[in-house]
C-alpha positions as CSV (number, residue, x, y, z in Angstrom):
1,X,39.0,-4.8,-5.3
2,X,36.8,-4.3,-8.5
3,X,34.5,-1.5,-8.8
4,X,31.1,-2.0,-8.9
5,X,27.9,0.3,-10.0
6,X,25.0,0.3,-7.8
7,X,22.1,1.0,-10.4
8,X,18.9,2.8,-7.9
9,X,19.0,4.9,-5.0
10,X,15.9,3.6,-3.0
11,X,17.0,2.1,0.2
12,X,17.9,-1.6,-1.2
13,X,20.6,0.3,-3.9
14,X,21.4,2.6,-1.0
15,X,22.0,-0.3,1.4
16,X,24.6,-2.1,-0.8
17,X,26.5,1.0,-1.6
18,X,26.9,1.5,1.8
19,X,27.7,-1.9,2.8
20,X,30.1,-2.1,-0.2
21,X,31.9,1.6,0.9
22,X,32.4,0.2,4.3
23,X,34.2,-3.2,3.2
24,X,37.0,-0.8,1.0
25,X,35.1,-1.8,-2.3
26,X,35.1,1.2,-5.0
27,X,31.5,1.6,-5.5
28,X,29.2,4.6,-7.6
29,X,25.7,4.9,-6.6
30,X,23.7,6.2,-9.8
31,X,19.9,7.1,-10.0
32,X,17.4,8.9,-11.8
33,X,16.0,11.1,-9.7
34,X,17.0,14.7,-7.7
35,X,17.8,13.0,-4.2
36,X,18.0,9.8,-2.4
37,X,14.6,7.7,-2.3
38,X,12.7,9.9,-5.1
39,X,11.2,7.0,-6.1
40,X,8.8,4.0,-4.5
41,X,10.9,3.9,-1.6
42,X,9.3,7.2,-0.2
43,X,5.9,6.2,-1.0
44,X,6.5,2.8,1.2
45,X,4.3,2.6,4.9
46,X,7.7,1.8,6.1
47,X,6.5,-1.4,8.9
48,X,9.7,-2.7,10.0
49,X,9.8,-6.1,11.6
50,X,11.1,-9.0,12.0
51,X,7.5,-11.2,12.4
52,X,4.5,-11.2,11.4
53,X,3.5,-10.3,7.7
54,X,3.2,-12.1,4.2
55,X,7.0,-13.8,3.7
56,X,6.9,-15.3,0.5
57,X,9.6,-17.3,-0.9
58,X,13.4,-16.4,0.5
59,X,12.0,-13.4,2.4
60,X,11.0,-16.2,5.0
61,X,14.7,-17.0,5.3
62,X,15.8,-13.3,6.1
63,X,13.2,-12.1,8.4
64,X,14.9,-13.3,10.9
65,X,17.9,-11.0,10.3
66,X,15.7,-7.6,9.9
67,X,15.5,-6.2,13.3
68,X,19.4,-6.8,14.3
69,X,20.6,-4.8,10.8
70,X,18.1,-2.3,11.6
71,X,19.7,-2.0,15.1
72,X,23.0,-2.4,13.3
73,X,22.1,0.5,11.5
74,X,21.1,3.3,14.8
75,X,24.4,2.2,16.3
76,X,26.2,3.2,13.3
77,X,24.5,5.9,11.5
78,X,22.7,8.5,14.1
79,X,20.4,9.8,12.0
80,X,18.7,6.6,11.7
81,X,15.8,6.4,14.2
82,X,13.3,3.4,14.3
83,X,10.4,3.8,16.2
84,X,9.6,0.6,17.9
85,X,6.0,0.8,18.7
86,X,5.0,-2.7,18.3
87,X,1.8,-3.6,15.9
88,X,-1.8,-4.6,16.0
89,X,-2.2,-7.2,13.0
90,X,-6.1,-8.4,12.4
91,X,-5.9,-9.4,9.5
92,X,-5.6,-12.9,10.2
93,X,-8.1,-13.0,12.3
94,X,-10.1,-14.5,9.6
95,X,-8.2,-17.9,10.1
96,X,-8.8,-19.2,13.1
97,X,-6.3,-22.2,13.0
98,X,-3.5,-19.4,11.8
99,X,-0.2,-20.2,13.7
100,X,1.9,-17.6,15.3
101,X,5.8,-16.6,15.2
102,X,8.1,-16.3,17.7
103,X,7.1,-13.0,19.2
104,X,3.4,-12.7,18.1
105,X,0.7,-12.8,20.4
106,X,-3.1,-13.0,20.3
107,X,-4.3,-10.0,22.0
108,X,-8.2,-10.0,23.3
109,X,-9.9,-7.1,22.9
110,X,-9.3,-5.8,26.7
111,X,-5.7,-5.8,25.4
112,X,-5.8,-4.2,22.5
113,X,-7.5,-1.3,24.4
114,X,-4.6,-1.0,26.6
115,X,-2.0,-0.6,23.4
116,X,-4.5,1.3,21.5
117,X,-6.8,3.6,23.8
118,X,-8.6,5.6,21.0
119,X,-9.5,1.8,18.9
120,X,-13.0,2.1,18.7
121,X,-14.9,-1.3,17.9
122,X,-11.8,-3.6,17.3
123,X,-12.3,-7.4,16.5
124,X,-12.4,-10.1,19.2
125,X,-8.5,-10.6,19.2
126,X,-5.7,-9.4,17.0
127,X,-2.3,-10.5,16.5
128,X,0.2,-8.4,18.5
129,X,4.2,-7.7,17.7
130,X,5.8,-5.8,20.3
131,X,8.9,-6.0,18.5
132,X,7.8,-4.5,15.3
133,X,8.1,-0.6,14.4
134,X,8.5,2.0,11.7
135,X,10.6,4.2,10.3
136,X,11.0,7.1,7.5
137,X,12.0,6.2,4.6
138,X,13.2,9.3,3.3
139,X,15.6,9.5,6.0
140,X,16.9,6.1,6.3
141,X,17.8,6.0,2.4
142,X,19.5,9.6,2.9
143,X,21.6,8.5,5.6
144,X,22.6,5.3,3.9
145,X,23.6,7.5,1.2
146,X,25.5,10.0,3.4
147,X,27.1,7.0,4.8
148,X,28.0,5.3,1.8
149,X,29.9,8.7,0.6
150,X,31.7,8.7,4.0
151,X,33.4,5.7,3.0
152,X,34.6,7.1,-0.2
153,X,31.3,6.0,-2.3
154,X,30.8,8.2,-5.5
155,X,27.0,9.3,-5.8
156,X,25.8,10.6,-8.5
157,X,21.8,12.3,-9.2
158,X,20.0,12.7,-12.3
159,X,21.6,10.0,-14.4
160,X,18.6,8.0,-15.7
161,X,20.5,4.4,-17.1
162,X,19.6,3.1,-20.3
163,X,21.8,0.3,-20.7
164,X,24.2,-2.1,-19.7
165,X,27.5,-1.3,-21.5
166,X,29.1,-5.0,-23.0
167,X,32.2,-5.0,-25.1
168,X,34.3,-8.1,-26.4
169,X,31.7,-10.7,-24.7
170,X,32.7,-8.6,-21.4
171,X,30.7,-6.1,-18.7
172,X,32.5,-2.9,-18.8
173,X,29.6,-0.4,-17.0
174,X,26.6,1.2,-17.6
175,X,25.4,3.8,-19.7
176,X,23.1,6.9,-18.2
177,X,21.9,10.1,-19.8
178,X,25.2,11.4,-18.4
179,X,27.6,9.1,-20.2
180,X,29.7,6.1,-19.6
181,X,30.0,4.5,-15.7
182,X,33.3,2.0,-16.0
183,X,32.5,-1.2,-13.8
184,X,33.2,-4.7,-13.3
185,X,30.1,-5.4,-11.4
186,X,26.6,-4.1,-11.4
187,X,24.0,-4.1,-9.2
188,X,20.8,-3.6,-10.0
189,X,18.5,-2.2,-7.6
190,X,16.4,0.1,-9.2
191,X,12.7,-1.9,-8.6
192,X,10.8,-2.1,-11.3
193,X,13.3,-0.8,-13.7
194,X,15.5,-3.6,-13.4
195,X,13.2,-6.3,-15.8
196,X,13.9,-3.6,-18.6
197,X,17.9,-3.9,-17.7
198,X,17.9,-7.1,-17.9
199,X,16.5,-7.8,-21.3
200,X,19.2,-7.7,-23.7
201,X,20.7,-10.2,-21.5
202,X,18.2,-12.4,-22.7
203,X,17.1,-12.9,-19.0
204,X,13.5,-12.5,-17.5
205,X,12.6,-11.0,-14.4
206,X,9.7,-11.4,-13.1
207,X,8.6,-8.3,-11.4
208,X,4.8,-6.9,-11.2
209,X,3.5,-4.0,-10.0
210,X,1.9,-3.8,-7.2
211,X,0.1,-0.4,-7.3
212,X,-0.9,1.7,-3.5
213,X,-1.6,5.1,-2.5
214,X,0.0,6.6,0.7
215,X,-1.9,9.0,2.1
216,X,0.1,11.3,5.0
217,X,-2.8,12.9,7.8
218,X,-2.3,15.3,10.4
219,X,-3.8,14.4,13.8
220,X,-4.0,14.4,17.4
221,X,-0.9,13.3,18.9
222,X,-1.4,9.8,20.4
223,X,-4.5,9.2,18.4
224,X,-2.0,6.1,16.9
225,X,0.6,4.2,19.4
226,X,1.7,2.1,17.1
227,X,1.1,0.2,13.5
228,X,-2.5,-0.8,13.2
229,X,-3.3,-3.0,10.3
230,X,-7.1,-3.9,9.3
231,X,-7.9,-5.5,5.6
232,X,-8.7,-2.3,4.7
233,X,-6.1,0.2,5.5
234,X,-2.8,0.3,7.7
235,X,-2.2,3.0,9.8
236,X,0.9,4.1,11.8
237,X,1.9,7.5,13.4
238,X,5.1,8.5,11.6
239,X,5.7,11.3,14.0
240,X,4.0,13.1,16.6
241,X,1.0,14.2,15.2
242,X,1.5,12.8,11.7
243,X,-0.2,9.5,10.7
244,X,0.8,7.0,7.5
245,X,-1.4,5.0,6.2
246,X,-1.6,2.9,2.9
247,X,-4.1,1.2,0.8
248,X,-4.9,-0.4,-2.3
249,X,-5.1,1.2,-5.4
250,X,-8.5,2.9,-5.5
251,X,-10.0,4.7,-8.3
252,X,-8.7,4.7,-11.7
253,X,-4.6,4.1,-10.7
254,X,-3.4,4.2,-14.4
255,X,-4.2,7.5,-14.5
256,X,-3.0,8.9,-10.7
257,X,-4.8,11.7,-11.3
258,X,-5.7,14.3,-9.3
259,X,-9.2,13.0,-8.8
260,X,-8.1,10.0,-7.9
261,X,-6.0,11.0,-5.3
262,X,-8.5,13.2,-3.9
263,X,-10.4,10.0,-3.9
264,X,-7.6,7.9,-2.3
265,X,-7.0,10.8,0.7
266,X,-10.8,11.0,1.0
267,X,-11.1,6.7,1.8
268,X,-8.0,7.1,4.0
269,X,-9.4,10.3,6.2
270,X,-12.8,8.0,6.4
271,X,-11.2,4.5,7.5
272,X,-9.1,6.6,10.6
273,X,-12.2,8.5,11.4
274,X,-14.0,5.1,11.4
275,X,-10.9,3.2,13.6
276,X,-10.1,6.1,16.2
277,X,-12.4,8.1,18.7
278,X,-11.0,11.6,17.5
279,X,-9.9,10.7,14.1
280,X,-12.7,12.9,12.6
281,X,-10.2,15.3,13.4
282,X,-7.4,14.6,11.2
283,X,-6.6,16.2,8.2
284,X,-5.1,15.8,4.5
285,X,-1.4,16.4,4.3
286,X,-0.4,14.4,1.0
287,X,-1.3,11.4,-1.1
288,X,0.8,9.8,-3.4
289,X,0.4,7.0,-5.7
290,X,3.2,4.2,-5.4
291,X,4.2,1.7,-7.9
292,X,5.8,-1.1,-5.2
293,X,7.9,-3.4,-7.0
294,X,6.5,-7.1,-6.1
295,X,9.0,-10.0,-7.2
296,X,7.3,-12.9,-8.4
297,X,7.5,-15.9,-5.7
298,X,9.9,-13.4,-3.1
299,X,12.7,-11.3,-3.2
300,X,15.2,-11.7,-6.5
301,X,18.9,-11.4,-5.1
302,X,21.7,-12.6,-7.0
303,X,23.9,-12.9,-10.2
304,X,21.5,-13.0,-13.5
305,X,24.8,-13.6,-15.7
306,X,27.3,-16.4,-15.7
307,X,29.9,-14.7,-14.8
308,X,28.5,-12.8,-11.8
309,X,29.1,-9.5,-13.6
310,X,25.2,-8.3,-13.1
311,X,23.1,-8.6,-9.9
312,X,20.0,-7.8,-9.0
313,X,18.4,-6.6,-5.7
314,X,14.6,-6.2,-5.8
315,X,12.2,-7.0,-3.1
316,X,9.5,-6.4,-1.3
317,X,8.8,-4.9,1.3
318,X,12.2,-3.0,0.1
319,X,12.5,-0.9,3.4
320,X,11.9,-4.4,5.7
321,X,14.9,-6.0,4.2
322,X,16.5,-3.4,2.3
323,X,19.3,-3.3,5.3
324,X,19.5,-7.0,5.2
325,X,19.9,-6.9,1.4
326,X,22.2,-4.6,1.3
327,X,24.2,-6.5,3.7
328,X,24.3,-10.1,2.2
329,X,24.9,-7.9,-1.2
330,X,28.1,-6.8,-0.5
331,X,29.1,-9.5,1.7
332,X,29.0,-12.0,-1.3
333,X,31.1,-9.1,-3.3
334,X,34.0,-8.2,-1.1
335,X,34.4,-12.1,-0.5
336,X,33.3,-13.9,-3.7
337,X,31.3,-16.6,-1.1
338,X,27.5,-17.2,-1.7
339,X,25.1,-16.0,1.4
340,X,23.3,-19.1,2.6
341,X,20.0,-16.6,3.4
342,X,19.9,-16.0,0.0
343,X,19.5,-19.2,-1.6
344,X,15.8,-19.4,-2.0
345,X,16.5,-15.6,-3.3
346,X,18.1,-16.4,-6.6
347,X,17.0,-15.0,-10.1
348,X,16.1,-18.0,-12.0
């Protein structure tokens, strides 16, 4: 089979060099960064479901598929771990008519006190998602990775790629600050950095950023159940006694300075003080500022040459469907046959 060069080491690249490894296909994972998911992948909140949500464009097409690769996933690889908590969703509240998934639920708020004790002053009702959970990122994309090199994948850190490598009207690889990559496929899934890729190609690709802080608290164990999202912050506990939560951009995000995040950490601390009886008691661990990759009109999956020599992989929420991704990736590799779920996915 040819070999192919997955360009990113988030969990979407990680999930396609695994995927590929595991069909036989020679495959070398390349990124720019120390270790796996260096980049926006751990800064993600890292809600996994397969309901519930904003699903724009394709992404509607593969939700259904997100918590069976994610099970797919702990059966094959032990050190992946979802915790499924379920989630508290109100921010739809604000649409009355809104209609629900399979698997969502209006809650009251007598029920929403039974899945979240410590809630103090919830709305009338909220969406509930048993089926809905979370895991870390960090450790998802390194078992991927781990995975991937079982199979035979070649990994490689610290190459930061700065071209596509064309000679005599043909792909031949990529070109890193560490030299010359042969391939006869790329893939790239490197978020953000994939637009600049694709340039000389004469193709366009539409990806904003969409810029977050992640703030990482330590607190009470059980003062969060599961993932509690309000229009102002979501909060989950990523362990026991550690809570995630994201939120928009606040303060001057250009920048990310350390003010800012102070800032950022300060607004987080306040919104689970204000949310849970006992949050007063948690405490600054971390905050980062994220530059989530956000795919104009869905996820962009698919050939962006005529001759299927360069894909791309960029979504979001990457660590939703990065498994799923990563699947229908190297599916449509190893057998040269289109992935139905990714039609509505295609660069155009």
């Amino acid at each position: 089979m040819s070999s192919v060069v997955v360009v990113g080491a988030g969990i979407v690249g990680a999930s396609v060099a695994y995927r590929l490894a595991r069909r036989g296909v020679l495959v070398t994972l390349l990124d720019q960064g120390p270790a796996p998911a260096a980049g926006v992948t751990g800064d993600s909140f890292a809600w996994i479901g397969d309901s519930g949500g904003d699903w724009p464009g394709g992404a509607l097409d593969l939700r259904s598929s997100v918590r069976a690769d994610y099970r797919r996933l702990e059966s094959e690889l032990p050190s992946v771990t979802v915790r499924w908590t379920g989630s508290l969703d109100w921010n739809r509240t604000q649409r009355p008519d809104a209609e629900l998934g399979p698997g969502q639920y209006w809650v009251s708020r007598d029920g929403m006190a039974l899945l979240e004790p410590r809630l103090r002053n919830p709305p009338e009702r909220a969406v509930h998602i048993p089926g809905d959970g979370g895991v870390d990122p960090v450790a998802v994309t390194a078992a991927l990775v781990d995975g991937a090199r079982a199979h035979g994948a070649e990994v490689v850190f610290g190459a930061a790629v700065a071209s596509l490598h064309r000679a005599g009207g043909r792909l031949r690889g990529v070109r890193s600050s560490l030299g010359l990559h042969p391939a006869a496929t790329v893939v790239l899934a490197c978020g953000t950095g994939a637009a600049a890729l694709c340039e000389p190609l004469g193709v366009r690709l539409p990806v904003a950023v969409s810029p977050a802080w992640l703030v990482r608290l330590a607190a009470p164990s059980g003062l969060v159940r599961g993932v509690v999202a309000t229009p102002r912050a979501e909060v989950r506990e990523a362990r026991d006694g550690e809570l995630r939560v994201t939120l928009p951009a606040v303060g001057d995000w250009s920048a990310a300075s350390a003010a800012s995040a102070e800032r950022a950490a300060g607004y987080a601390r306040e919104r689970v003080a204000e949310l849970f009886t006992g949050g007063a008691e948690c405490r600054v661990l971390s905050c980062r500022a994220g530059r989530r990759p956000m795919p104009e009109g869905g996820p962009l999956v698919g050939p962006v040459t005529p001759d299927g020599s360069v894909h791309v992989a960029v979504a979001h929420s990457a660590v939703t469907l990065g498994p799923t991704v990563g699947r229908l990736v190297a599916d449509e590799l190893a057998d040269g046959q289109p992935a139905g779920e990714l039609r509505r996915c295609r660069p155009r």
